[in-house]
Each structure stands twice: as structure tokens, then as C-alpha cells.
C-alpha positions as CSV (number, residue, x, y, z in Angstrom):
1,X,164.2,179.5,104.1
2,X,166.6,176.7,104.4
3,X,165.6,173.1,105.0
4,X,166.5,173.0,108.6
5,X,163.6,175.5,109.5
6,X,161.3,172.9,108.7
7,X,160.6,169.2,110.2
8,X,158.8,168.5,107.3
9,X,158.5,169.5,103.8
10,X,156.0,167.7,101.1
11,X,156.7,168.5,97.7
12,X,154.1,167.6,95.2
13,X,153.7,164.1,96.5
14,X,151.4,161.7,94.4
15,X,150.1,158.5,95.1
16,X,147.4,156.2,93.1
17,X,145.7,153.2,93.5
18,X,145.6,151.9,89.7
19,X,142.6,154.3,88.7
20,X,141.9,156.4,92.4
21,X,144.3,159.2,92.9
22,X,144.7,159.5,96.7
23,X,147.8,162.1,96.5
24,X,147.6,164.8,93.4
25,X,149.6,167.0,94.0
26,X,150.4,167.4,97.9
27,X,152.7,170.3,99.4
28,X,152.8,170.7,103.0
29,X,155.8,172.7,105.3
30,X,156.0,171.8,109.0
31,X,158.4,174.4,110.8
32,X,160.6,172.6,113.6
33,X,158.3,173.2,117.0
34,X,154.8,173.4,115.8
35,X,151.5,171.9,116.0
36,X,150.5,171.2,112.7
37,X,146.9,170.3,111.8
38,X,145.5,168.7,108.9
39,X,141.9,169.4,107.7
40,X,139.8,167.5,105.3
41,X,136.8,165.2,104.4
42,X,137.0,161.7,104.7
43,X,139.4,160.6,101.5
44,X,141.5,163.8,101.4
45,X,144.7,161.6,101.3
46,X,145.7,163.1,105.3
47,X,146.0,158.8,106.3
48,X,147.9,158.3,102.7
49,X,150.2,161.3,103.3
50,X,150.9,159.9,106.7
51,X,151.5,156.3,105.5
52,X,154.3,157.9,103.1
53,X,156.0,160.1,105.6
54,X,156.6,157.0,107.9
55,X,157.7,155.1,105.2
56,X,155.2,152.6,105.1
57,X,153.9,153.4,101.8
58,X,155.9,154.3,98.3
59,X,154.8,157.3,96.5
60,X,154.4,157.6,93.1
61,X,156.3,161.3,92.2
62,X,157.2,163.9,94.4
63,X,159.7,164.6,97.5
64,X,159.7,164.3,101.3
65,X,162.3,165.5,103.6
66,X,162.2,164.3,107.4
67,X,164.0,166.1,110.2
68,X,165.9,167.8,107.1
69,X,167.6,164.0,105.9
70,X,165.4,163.4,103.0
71,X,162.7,161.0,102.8
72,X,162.4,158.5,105.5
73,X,164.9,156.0,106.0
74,X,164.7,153.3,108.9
75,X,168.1,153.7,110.6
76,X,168.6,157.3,110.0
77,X,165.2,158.1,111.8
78,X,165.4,155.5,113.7
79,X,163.9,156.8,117.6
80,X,163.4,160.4,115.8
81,X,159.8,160.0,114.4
82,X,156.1,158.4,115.3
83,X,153.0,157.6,114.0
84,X,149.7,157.3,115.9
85,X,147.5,155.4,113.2
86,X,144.1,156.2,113.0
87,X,143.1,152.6,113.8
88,X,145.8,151.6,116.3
89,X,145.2,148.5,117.1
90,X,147.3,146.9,120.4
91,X,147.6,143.3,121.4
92,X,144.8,142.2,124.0
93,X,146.9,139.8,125.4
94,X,150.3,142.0,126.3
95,X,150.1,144.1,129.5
96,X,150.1,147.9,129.8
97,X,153.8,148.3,130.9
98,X,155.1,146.0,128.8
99,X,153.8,147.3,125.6
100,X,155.1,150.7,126.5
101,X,158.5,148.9,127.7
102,X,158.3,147.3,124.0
103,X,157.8,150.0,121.9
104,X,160.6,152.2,123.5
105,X,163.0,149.4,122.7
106,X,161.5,150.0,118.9
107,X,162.4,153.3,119.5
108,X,165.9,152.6,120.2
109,X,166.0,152.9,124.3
110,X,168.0,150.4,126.5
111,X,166.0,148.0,128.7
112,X,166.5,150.4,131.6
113,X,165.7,153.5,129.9
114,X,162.8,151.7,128.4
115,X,161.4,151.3,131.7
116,X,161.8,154.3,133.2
117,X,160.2,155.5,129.9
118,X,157.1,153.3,130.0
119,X,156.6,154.4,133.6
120,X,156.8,157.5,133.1
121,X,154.5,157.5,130.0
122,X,151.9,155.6,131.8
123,X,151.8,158.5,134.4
124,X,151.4,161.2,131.6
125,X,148.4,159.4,130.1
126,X,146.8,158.6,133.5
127,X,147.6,154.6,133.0
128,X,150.0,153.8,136.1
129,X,147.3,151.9,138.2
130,X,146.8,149.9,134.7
131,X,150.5,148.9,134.6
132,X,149.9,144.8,134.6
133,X,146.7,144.8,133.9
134,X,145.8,143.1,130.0
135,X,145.6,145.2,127.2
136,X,141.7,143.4,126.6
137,X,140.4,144.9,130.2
138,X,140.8,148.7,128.8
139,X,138.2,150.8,127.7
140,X,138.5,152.2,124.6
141,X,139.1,155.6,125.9
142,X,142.0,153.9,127.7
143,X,143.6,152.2,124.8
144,X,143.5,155.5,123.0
145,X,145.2,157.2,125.9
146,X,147.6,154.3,125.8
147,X,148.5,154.2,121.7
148,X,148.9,158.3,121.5
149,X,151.2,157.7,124.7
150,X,153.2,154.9,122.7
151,X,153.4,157.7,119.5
152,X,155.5,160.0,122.1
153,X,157.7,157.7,123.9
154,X,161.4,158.1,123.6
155,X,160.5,161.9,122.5
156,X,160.7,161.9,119.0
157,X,161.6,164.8,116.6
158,X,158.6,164.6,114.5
159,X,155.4,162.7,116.0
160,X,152.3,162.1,113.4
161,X,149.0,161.5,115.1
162,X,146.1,160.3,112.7
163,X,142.5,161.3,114.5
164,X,143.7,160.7,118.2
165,X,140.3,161.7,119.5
166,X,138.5,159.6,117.4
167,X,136.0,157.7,119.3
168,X,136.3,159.2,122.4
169,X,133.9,161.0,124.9
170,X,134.2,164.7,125.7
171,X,136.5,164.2,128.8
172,X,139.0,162.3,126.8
173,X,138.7,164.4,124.0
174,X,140.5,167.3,126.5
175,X,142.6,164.7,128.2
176,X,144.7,164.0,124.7
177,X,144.4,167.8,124.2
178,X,146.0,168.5,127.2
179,X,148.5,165.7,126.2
180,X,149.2,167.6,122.7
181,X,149.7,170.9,124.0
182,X,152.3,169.8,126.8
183,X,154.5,168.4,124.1
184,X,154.5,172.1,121.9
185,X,157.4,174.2,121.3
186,X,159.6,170.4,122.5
187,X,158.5,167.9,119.7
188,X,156.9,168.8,115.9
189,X,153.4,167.7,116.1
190,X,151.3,166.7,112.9
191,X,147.5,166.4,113.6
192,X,144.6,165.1,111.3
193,X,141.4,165.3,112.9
194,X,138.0,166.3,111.9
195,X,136.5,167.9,115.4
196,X,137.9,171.5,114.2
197,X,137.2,173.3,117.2
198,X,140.4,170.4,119.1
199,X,141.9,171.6,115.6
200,X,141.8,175.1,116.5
201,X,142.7,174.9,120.1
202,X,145.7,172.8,120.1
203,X,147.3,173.6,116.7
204,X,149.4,177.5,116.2
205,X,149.0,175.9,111.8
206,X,146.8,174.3,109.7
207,X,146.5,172.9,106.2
208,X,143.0,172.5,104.6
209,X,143.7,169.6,102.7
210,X,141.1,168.0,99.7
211,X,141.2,165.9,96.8
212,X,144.9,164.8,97.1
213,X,145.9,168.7,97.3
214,X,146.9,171.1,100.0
215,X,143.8,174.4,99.4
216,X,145.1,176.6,101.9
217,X,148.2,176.3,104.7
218,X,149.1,178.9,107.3
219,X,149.6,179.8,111.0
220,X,146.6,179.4,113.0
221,X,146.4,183.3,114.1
222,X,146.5,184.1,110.0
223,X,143.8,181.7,109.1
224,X,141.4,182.6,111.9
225,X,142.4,186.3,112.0
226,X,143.1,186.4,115.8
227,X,145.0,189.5,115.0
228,X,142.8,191.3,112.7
229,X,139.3,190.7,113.5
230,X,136.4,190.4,116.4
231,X,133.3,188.3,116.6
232,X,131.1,189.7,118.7
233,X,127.8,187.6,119.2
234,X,124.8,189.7,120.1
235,X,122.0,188.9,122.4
236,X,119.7,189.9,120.1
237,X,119.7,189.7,116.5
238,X,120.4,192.9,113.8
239,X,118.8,193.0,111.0
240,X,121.6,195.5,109.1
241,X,124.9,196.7,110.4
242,X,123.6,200.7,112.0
243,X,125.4,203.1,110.0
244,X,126.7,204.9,112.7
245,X,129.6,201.7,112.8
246,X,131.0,202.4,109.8
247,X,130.9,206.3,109.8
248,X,132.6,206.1,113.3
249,X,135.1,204.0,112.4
250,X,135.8,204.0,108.9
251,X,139.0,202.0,108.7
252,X,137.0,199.0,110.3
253,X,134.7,196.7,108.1
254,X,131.6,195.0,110.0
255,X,129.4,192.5,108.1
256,X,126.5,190.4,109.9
257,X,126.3,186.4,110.3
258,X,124.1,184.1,111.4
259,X,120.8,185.6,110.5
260,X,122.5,188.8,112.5
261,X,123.5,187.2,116.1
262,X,127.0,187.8,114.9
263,X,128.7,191.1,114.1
264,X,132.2,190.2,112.3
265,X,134.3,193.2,112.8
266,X,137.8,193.5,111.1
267,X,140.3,195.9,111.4
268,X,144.0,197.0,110.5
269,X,147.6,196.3,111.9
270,X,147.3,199.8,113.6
271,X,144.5,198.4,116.2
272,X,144.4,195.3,118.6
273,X,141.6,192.9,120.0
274,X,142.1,195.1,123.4
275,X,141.9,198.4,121.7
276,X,139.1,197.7,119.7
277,X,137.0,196.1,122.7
278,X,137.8,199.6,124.5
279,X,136.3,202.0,121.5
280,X,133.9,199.6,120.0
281,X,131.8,198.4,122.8
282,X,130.5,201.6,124.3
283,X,129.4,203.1,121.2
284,X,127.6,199.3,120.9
285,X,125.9,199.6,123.7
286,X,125.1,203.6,123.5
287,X,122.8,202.4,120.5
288,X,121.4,199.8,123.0
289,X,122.9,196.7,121.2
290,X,123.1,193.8,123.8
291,X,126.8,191.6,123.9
292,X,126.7,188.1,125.0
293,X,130.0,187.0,124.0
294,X,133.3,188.7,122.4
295,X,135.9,186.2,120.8
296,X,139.1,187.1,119.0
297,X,139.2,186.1,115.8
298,X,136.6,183.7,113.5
299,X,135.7,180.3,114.0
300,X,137.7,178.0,112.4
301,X,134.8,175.5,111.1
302,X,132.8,178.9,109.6
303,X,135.9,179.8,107.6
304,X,136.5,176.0,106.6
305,X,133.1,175.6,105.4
306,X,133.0,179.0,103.3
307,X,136.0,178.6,102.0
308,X,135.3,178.0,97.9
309,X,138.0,175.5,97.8
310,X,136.5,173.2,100.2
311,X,133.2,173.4,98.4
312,X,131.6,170.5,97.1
């Protein structure tokens, strides 16, 4: 693939702190368009990795290339990239507006354009009757809605956003969501968060990331096996798979999980989800076996945690 596919591509980057290693040996690809997220325990190096790309931290070895132009330089990505910083922290004094108004100037707008930018931003994030109110008199909820609205204004190529839902309540949590998912296919987006189920709904790839190294990196539908597999949660449990399953279908491989309230069922290129839900579940409940729930695919945090490389 050429370089152009990609919005960003991490080549073995490094970075120490005299004797911590924070980056190992890093590799990540971004294509141009996608909702990247990053996985990992607290200390992984995701904050790290985003300080480099932004250019506010130097690496010790390796390559970065932004938006295809090499590492990142201020006046040649100048309005084309953004970071969200895990702990955003916005002036309590400065008003709503304004702050939006400012960071769109940083971004390279005209006053006008600024405006019209801010305005429009505070509507997206559900801010406009806070327009001149003090930064101080938001909730916390509210300042997070503002600070992930400030990481998208001017529409940048390539936005970063370090744990935007950290913090927030259940409501909020879907509200940035939402946000995230109206900006796919038109910006690059690169997520680090550790609520993997927002992970897994707003991101088509993932990285597992741990120790300073990438484990495991892929699209979304590959990791989780949207296109390959069923979990089908029972309404009550199985102590062994019957073996009328597997003589019935023997291309198809079913194991048990969860002390047997889940039946995993995987199956070749030849079959879809649809397909299989129209042979399999009859012959399911012909031997009187209860469904409460069918979903396509695994679950993202069950693969995470069994993965050996994320093993501790």
C-alpha cells in the first residue's frame, strides 16, 4: 500500500523516561476515513504515543508520518490535526463561545469563519444556550462535551481523542458517541479508551496495545468475527455442546462459555449471520434449547481479556 492510504503510520516508535520505557517498539496504521481505537491497561504508552504524534513530545527511535507529510511539523499541519487530551483542562474564567471562537483561530480560521465555526460547534455538542456563560459554571459532563467539540473544530484531517468519556455518566457517555460516529468516513478518528463495549461500537479498527508495543491491530469485523461467527446466549445453561450440532453441521465449530449460557458458533466464508440464524435455530429449539439473545460476532472485552498477549 502506498503512504497515502493511510492518515497515520507508526513505525517502531520508542520513547523512555531515563530507566521506564513508555514506547518499545510501537507500530500502528490508520487508513484515511476510519475510527481507530486504541486498547490497553493504564501505562500502555496510548497518552505517550499521542503526545508524539501531536508533536508535543520527541521520541527516542522510530518514524511517524501524518496526513502522509512525515512527522509532525507545526505549519505544515497546521488546521489539519487535533488532540483531545485525556485531562483537558479549559480556563474557568473564558466564556463558552469564546473559547471555541479561540481555538478555531489556532486552527487557522478567520475571525468570521471562527465564529460561525464556534456556533456551529456549540450546537453539535448541545452547548448553544451556554454560549456566554463562564467556563467555571459547567458541569463536568459539559466541559467534556465542550473540549471533544474544540478537538473537531475547523474539521481536521486526523483528530486524536485520549479517553473522551472519561468521567462521564451513561447519557454522556452516548452523547460523545453519537458525536464520534457522525464525524466517520469525513475525518480519521484515533480513540483510546478503556470502556470497550464504546470501543466496539464506535470504532470499524482496533489496536490492542501493551507494554509500549502494538499485540494485535485489525478491522473491527476481523477482530470480533462479525462475519464468521454467532453468540448465541441461552436461557438456560448446557452442560456440553449435544452432539447432534456438530454431526448436523460439520463445517461449523460450537464451543460453550460462561459456565454454558453461551453457545459460540463459528462458521466459514460460505455461510452468513442470516443464513446461519435460518438453519441453526430450528434444529436449537427441536432439542428444546431456549434463546434469549443472538448477537453477531464475540464480545470485544471476552476476546481482549483471553487474548495471551494481554495476559498478565
Amino acid at each position: 500500500m502506498t503512504a497515502n492510504v493511510f492518515a497515520l503510520e507508526i513505525r517502531n516508535l520508542q520513547k523512555r523516561y531515563r530507566r521506564h520505557v513508555a514506547l518499545k517498539d510501537l507500530n500502528l496504521t490508520v487508513p484515511r476515513g476510519a475510527v481507530m481505537g486504541l486498547v490497553g491497561p493504564n501505562g500502555a504508552g496510548k497518552t505517550t504515543a499521542f503526545a508524539i504524534i501531536a508533536g508535543l513530545l520527541r521520541s527516542n527511535g522510530g518514524s511517524i508520518n501524518v496526513l502522509g507529510e512525515g512527522p509532525y511539523d507545526p505549519v505544515r499541519h497546521k488546521g489539519r490535526l487535533s488532540l483531545l487530551p485525556q485531562d483537558a483542562h479549559i480556563p474557568g474564567h473564558s466564556r463558552v463561545k469564546e473559547t471555541l471562537v479561540y481555538f478555531a483561530r489556532l486552527q487557522g480560521l478567520a475571525h468570521r469563519p471562527a465564529v460561525y465555526a464556534a456556533e456551529k460547534t456549540l450546537e453539535w455538542v448541545d452547548l448553544s444556550d451556554r454560549a456566554d456563560a463562564p467556563v467555571s459554571t459547567l458541569s463536568h459532563g459539559m466541559i467534556r462535551r465542550l473540549s471533544a467539540g474544540q478537538a473537531f473544530i475547523g474539521d481536521p484531517d486526523l483528530v486524536l481523542l485520549d479517553e473522551p468519556t472519561s468521567g462521564l455518566d451513561p447519557r454522556q457517555v452516548v452523547r460523545i458517541r453519537e458525536l464520534v460516529l457522525s464525524r466517520r468516513g469525513r475525518q480519521t478518528i484515533v480513540v483510546s479508551s478503556h470502556i470497550l463495549s464504546e470501543i466496539e461500537a464506535a470504532c470499524d479498527h482496533i489496536a490492542f496495545i501493551d507494554k509500549g508495543v502494538t499485540t494485535r491491530q485489525d478491522a473491527m469485523d476481523n477482530i470480533v468475527h462479525r462475519n464468521r461467527s454467532l453468540t448465541i446466549f441461552l436461557t438456560r445453561p448446557l452442560t456440553a455442546v449435544p452432539d447432534a450440532l456438530p454431526q448436523q453441521f460439520p463445517e461449523v465449530s460450537f464451543r460453550l462459555s460462561d459456565n454454558g449460557t453461551r453457545m459460540i458458533v463459528h462458521f466459514q466464508d460460505g455461510h452468513s449471520a442470516s443464513t446461519m440464524n435460518r438453519m441453526l435455530l430450528p434444529v436449537l429449539f427441536s432439542m428444546g434449547i431456549d434463546v434469549e439473545e443472538i448477537r453477531r460476532g464475540s464480545d470485544l472485552e471476552k476476546i481482549y481479556l483471553e487474548d495471551p498477549a494481554n495476559q498478565h
